[in-house]
C-alpha positions, 0 to 999 in steps of 0.5 A, spaced: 500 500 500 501 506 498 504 510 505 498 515 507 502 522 505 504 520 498 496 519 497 495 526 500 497 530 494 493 526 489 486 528 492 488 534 493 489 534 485 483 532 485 479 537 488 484 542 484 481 539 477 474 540 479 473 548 478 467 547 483 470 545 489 476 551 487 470 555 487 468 554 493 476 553 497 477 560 494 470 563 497 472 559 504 480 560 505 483 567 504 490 564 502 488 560 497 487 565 490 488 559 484 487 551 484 495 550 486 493 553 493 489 548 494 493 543 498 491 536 502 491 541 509 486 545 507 481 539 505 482 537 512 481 544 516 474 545 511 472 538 513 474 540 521 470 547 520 464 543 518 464 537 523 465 543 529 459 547 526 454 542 524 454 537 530 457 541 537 451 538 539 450 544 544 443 547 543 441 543 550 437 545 555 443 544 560 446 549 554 442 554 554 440 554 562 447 555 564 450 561 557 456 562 555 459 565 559 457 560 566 451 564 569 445 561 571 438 564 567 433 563 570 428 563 565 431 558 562 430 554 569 423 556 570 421 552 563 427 546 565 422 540 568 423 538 577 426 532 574 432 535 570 434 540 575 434 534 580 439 530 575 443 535 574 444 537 582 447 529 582 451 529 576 454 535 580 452 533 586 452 526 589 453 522 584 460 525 582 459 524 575 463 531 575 469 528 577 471 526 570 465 528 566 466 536 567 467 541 562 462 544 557 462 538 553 462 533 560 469 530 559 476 532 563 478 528 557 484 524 561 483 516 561 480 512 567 479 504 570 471 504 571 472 495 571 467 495 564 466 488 562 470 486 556 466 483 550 469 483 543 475 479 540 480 482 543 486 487 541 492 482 541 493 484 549 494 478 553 496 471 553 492 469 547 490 476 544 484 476 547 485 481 551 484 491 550 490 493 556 486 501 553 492 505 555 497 502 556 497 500 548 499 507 547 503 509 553 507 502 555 506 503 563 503 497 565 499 503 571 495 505 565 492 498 564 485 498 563 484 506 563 480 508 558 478 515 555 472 520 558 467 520 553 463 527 552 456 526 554 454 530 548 447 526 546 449 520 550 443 518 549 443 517 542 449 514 543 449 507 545 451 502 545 455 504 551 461 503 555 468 504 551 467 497 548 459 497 547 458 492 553 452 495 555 445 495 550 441 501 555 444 508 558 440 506 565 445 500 565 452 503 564 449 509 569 448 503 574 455 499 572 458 507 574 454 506 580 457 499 584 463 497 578 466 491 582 458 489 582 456 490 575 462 487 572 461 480 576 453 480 575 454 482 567 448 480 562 452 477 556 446 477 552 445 485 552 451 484 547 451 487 540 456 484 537 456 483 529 456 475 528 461 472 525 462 464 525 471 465 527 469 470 532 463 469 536 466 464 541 472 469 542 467 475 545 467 473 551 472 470 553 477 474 557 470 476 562 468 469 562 475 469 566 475 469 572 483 472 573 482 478 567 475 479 570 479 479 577 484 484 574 480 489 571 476 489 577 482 491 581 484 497 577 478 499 578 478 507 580 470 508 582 468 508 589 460 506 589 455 510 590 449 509 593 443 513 589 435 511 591 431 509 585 428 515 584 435 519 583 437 514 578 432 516 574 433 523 576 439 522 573 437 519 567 433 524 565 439 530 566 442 525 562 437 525 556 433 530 556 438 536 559 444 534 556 441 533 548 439 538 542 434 536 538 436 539 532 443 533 532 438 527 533 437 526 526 443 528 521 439 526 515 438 535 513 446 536 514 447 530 507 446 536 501 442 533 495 448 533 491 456 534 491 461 537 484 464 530 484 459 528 481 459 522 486 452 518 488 450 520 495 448 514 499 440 514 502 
């Protein structure tokens, strides 16, 4: 195969053939004036721009109660349901769901040991390469094993299955598993998997969780004391987490698909 950067310049000449696209790399971009401007870069900053535009995701009520600049409107408040404010106090609060899920886009984005269950074929970790060791992967410090990255919360619940690996099929469950990990992961429901089926890979999902000694060491890295929350919280939690954290206009993505392109190229439905 061909190495990445040698393929750049060429869908770069690509676009410099097409006198639409030039067109509009010229309207966007005030240093580039002709088609040899236009290099693999400004492809990649032209399509950054329109995924930071398009889906921020940040038209949520939490968004609008707490402003741009960090104070409270109280007109916002007033129009946010008992339940969603009661949410938010404990993701906030008691729950401690802040801790790692700060920020405007709820992530401190720095990588944690949360004892999820590990479903899937494996990374090429371990004895057998069955096992995801997450960050070690990249950092080679054995400290790092089984710590994963802090996902945004922006539409969590449009973005299941959750759990870095998909292990679990509802937000309530993953909610629960950040609860009592060491409980969730000894009493995990395999069947709520969704995983693709293939006949070489479908007896390997699950055999590191069905391990006793790798379930045991994904439990001892653990980072998350249990919380104890009634059920009422929970779905106080929930709802913050489904209603005070979505924007509507990012659930269904369909209008951001434009009815044609200057390739020419066929648009899937």
């Amino acid at each position: 195969m061909r190495p990445l950067r040698a393929i750049w310049p060429q869908l770069a000449a690509r676009l410099q053939a097409n006198a639409d696209y030039v067109d509009l790399f010229i309207g966007a971009f005030s240093h580039i004036e002709t088609a040899a401007d236009i290099t693999f870069v400004d492809v990649a900053n032209a399509i950054s721009a329109f995924e930071a535009a398009a889906w921020r995701c940040t038209d949520t009520p939490f968004d609008r109660a707490v402003g741009s600049d960090g104070t409270l409107s109280a007109d916002v408040l007033d129009s946010i349901s008992p339940k969603v404010l009661r949410g938010a106090e404990l993701f906030y609060g008691e729950a401690g769901c802040a801790g790692c899920h700060s920020g405007p886009f709820q992530t401190n984005l720095e990588f944690y040991a949360i004892a999820m269950p590990q479903i899937g074929p494996g990374k090429g970790d371990g004895s057998d390469g069955h096992d995801d060791f997450g960050r070690e992967r990249v950092s080679g410090d054995e400290s790092d094993r089984y710590k994963f990255r802090t996902p945004s919360l922006r539409q969590v619940a449009q973005t299941g299955p959750w759990g870095h690996d998909g292990a679990y099929d509802t937000l309530q469950a993953v909610v629960r598993h950040h609860l009592d990990p060491l409980t969730s992961l000894e009493n995990y429901d395999t069947s709520q998997a969704r995983l693709p089926s293939r006949s070489d890979l479908d007896a390997k999902d699950f055999v590191v969780h069905s391990d006793a000694e790798r379930r045991g060491a994904i439990a001892a890295a653990n980072q998350l004391s249990p919380v104890d929350l009634t059920e009422e919280k929970i779905g106080d939690l929930i709802e913050f987490l489904t209603v005070g954290l979505t924007d509507s206009s990012c659930v269904d993505l369909r209008a951001d698909v434009p009815a044609s392109v200057p390739s020419g190229l066929p648009l899937a439905d």
